[in-house]
C-alpha positions as CSV (number, residue, x, y, z in Angstrom):
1,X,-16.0,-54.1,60.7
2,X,-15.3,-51.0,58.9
3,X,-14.0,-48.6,61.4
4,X,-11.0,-47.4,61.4
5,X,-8.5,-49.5,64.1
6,X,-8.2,-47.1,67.4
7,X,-5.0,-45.4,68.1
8,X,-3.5,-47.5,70.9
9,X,-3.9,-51.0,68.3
10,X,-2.4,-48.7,65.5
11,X,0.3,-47.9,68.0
12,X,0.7,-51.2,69.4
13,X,1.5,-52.1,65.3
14,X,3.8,-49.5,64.8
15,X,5.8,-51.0,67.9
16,X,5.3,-54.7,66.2
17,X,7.0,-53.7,63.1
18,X,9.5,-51.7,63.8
19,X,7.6,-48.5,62.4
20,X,7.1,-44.4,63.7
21,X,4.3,-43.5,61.7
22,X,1.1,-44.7,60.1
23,X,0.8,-43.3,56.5
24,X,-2.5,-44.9,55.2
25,X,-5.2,-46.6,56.4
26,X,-7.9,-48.4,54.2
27,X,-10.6,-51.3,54.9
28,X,-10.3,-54.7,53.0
29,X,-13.3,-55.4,51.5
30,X,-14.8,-59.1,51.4
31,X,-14.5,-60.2,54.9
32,X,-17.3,-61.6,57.2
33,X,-14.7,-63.0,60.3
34,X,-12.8,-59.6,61.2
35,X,-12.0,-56.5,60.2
36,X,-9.3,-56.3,58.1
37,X,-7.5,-53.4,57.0
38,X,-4.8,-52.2,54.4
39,X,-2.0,-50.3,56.6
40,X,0.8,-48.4,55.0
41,X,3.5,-47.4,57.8
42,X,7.1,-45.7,57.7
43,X,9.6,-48.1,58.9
44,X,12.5,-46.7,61.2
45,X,14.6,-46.5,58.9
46,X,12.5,-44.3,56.7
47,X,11.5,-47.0,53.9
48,X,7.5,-47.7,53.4
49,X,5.8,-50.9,54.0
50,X,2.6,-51.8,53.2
51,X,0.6,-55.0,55.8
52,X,-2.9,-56.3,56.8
53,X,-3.8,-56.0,60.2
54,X,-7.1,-58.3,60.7
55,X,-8.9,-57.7,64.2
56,X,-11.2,-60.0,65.4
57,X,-14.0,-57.7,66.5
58,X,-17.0,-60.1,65.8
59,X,-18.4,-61.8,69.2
60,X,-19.7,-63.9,67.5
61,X,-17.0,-65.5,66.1
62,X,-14.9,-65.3,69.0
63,X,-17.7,-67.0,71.0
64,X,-17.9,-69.6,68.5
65,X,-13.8,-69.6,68.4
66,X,-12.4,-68.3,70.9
67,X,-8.9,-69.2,69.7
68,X,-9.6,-68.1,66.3
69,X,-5.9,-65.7,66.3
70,X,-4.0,-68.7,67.8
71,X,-5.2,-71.0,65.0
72,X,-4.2,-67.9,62.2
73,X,-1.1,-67.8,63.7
74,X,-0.2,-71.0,63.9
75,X,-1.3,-71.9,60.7
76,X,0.7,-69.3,58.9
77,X,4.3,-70.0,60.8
78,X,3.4,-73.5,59.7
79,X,3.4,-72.9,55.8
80,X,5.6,-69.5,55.8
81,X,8.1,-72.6,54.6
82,X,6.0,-73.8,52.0
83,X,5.9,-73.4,47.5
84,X,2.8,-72.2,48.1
85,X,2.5,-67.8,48.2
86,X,1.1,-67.1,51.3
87,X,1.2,-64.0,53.6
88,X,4.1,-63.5,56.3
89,X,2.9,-63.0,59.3
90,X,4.8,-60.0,60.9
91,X,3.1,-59.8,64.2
92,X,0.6,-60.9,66.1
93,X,-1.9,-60.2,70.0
94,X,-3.9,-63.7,69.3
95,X,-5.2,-62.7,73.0
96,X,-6.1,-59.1,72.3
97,X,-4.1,-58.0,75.6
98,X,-2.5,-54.4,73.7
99,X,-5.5,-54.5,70.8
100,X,-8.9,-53.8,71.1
101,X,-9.3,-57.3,69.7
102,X,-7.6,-60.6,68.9
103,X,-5.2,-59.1,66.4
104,X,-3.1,-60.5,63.4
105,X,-0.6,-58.4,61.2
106,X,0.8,-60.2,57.8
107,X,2.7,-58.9,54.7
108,X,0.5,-57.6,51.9
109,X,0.0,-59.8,48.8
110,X,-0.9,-57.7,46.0
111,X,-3.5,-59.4,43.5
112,X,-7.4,-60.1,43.1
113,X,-9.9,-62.7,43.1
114,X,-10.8,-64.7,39.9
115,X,-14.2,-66.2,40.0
116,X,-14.3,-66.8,35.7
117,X,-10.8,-67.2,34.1
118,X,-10.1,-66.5,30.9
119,X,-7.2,-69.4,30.7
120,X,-9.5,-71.9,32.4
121,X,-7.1,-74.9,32.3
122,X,-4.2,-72.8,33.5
123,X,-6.2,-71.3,36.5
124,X,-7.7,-74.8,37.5
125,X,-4.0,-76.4,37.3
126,X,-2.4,-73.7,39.5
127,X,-5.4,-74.1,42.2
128,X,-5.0,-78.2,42.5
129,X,-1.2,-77.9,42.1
130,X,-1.4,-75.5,45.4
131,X,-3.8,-77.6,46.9
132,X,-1.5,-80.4,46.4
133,X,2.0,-78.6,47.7
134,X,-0.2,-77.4,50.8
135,X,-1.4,-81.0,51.5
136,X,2.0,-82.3,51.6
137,X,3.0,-80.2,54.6
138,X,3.9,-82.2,57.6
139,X,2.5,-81.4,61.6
140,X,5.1,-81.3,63.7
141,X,4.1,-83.4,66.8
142,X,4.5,-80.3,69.0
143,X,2.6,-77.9,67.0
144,X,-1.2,-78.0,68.0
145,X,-4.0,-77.6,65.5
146,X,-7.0,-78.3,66.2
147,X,-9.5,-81.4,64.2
148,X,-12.1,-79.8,61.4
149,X,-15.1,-79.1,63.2
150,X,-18.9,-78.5,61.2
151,X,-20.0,-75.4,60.3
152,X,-23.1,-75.6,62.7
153,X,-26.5,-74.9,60.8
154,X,-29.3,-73.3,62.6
155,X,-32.2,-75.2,60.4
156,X,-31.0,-78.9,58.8
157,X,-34.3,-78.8,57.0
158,X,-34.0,-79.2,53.1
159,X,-34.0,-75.7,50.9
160,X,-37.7,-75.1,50.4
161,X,-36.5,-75.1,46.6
162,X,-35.4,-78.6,46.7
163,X,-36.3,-80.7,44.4
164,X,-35.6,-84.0,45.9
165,X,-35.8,-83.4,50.1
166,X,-34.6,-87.4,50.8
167,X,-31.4,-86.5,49.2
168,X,-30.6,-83.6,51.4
169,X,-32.2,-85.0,54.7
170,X,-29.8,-88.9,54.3
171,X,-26.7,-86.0,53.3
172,X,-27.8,-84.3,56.7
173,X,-27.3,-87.9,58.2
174,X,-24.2,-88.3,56.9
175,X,-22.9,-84.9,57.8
176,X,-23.7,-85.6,61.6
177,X,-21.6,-88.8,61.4
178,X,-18.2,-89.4,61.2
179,X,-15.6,-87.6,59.3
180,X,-13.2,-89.8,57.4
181,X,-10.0,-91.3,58.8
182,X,-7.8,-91.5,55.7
183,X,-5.7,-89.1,54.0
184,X,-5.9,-86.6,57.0
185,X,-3.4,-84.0,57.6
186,X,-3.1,-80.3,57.5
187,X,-6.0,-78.5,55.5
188,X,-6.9,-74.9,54.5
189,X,-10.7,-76.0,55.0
190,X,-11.7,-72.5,53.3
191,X,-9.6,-73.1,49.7
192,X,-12.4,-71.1,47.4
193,X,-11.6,-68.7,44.7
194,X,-12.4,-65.7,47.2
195,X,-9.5,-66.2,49.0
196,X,-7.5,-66.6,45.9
197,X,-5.3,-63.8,45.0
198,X,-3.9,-63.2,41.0
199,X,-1.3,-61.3,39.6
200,X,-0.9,-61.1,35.8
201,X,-2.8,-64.9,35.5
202,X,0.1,-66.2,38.1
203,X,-1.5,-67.5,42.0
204,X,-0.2,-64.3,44.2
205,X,-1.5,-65.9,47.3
206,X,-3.6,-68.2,49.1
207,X,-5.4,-66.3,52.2
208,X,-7.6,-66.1,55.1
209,X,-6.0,-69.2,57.1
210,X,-8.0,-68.7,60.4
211,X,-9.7,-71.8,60.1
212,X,-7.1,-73.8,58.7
213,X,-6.6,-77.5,60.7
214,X,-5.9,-81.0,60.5
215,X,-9.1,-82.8,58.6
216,X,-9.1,-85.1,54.9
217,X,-7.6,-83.7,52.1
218,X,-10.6,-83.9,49.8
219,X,-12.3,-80.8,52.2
220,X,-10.7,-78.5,50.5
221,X,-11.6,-79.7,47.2
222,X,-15.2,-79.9,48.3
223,X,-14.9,-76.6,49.7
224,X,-13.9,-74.8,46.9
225,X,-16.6,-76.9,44.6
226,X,-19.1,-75.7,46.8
227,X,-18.3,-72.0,45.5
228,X,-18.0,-73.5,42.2
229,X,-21.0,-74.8,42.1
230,X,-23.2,-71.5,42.3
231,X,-22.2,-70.4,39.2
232,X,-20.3,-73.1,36.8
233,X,-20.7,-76.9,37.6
234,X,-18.5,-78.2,34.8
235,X,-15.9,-75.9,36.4
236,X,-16.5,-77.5,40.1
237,X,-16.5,-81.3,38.1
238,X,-13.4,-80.0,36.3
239,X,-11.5,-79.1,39.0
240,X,-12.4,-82.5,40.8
241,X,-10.7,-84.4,38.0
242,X,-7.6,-82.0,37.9
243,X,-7.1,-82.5,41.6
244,X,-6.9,-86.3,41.4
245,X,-4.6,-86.0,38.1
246,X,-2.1,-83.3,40.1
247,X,-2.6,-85.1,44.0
248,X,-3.1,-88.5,43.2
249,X,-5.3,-88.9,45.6
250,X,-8.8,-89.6,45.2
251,X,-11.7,-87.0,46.2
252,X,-14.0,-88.0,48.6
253,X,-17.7,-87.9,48.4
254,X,-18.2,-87.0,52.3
255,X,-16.6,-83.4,51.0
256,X,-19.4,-82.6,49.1
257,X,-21.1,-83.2,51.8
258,X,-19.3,-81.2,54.6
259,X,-19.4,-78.2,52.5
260,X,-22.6,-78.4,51.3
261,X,-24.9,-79.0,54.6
262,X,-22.6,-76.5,55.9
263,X,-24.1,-73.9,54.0
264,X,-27.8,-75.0,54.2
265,X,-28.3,-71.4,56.8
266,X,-27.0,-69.4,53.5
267,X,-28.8,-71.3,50.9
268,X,-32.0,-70.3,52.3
269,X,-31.3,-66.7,52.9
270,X,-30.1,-66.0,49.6
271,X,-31.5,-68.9,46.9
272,X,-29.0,-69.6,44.6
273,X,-30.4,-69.3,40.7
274,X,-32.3,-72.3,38.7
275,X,-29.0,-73.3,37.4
276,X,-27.2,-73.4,40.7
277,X,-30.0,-75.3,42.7
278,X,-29.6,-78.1,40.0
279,X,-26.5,-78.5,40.1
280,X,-26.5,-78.6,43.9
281,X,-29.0,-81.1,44.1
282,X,-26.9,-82.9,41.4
283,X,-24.1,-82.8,43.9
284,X,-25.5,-83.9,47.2
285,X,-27.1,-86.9,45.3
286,X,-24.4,-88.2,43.9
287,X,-22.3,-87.7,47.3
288,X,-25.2,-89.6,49.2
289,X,-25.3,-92.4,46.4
290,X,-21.3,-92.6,46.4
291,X,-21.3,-92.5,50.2
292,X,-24.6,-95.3,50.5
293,X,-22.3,-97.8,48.3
């Protein structure tokens, strides 16, 4: 993950951007997927550029997805035309055939993460008005991307912290079953603040779209409450309510859900704090209850 790219894939980018030499070379920090790395070149005709080249080196991942570069790619032609910042991609070996791995290369966005804004209203308002521009976008009948899938759990056993195990076993119920059949159409499915990129309090961009597909709206709602929710609730609440106000839509409860059971592998290797495990419980109760009505 942190190696440096070999020399033929460095090559093979050069050739994909129109460049002659590499200049810099530096690992992207944050990413459990691929490798991803910061690559400064020198264009042809002698100007600089700066792009990420991601490698799926993982086997793992590509045994779980083996089209996981096809689903990047197509996901980011499909909302290079859209308000929201995203990266371009530049070029792209989704079948690793002249890379050492499925490769992507995209345009560099420069900003960081926010995980605890200062201008909480502002921040929150920018990620639902995003959200809502993104779910907008139309598929094009020809363009294939693929149904959200589960994030597959090795143990559906409750955290040995819960509280109240009923709750978590009936959301593990409903997680097996079937995924809503309303407002479906193109999703992120992994819109959390980690893949949100600032610049000077303004969204820079909206990344990591390998698992972007066609699945509710609300999933990305739920997914990025799910993050919320290990460290502010009234922030994950908050940004329910703001959603709704900027979409017009209405979240659903089965979101909670998706992202929450979906995580249950994670919970248990690293137990969230007393605060956290509350308001997680919180959450998958009042999904089940909504979802039992």
């Amino acid at each position: 993950m942190r190696a440096a790219p070999p020399a033929a894939t460095l090559a093979w980018l050069l050739t994909a951007v129109d460049a002659t030499d590499v200049l810099s070379v530096d690992v992207v920090h944050g990413g459990s997927t691929s490798a991803m790395h910061r690559v400064g070149v020198r264009r042809a005709d002698g100007s600089a550029l700066t792009v990420v080249l991601r490698r799926y080196v993982v086997a793992e991942v590509l045994a779980d997805a083996p089209s996981i570069a096809v689903q990047e790619t197509t996901a980011l032609r499909l909302v290079a035309g859209s308000p929201v910042p995203t990266p371009l991609l530049l070029a792209a070996d989704p079948h690793g055939r002249d890379t050492d791995a499925p490769a992507t290369v995209m345009s560099f966005l420069d900003g960081t993460p926010i995980w605890e804004p200062r201008r909480r209203r502002d921040w929150l308002a920018q990620i639902a008005d995003a959200m809502t521009q993104l779910h907008t976008l139309k598929l094009p009948d020809n363009v294939g991307v693929p149904a959200i899938s589960r994030y597959n759990q090795v143990s559906y056993a409750p955290p040995n912290w819960a509280q109240h195990p009923r709750a978590w076993e009936h959301a593990v119920e409903l997680f097996h079953g079937p995924v809503p059949d309303t407002d479906v159409g193109f999703v992120h499915r992994d819109f959390q603040p980690g893949n949100l990129l600032w610049r000077r309090n303004e969204l820079a961009g909206v990344v990591d779209w390998q698992a972007a597909c066609r699945g509710p709206a609300s999933i990305d709602v739920g997914q990025c409450r799910m993050d919320m929710l290990l460290y502010d609730a009234n922030l994950a609440d908050e940004l329910r309510t703001t959603w709704e106000r900027y979409s017009g839509r209405t979240f659903h409860p089965w979101a909670d859900v998706m992202s929450i059971i979906g995580t249950l592998d994670s919970l248990r290797r690293q137990p969230p704090g007393p605060a956290a495990r509350a308001a997680l419980e919180t959450a998958v109760a009042r999904a089940v209850n909504d979802l039992s009505l």
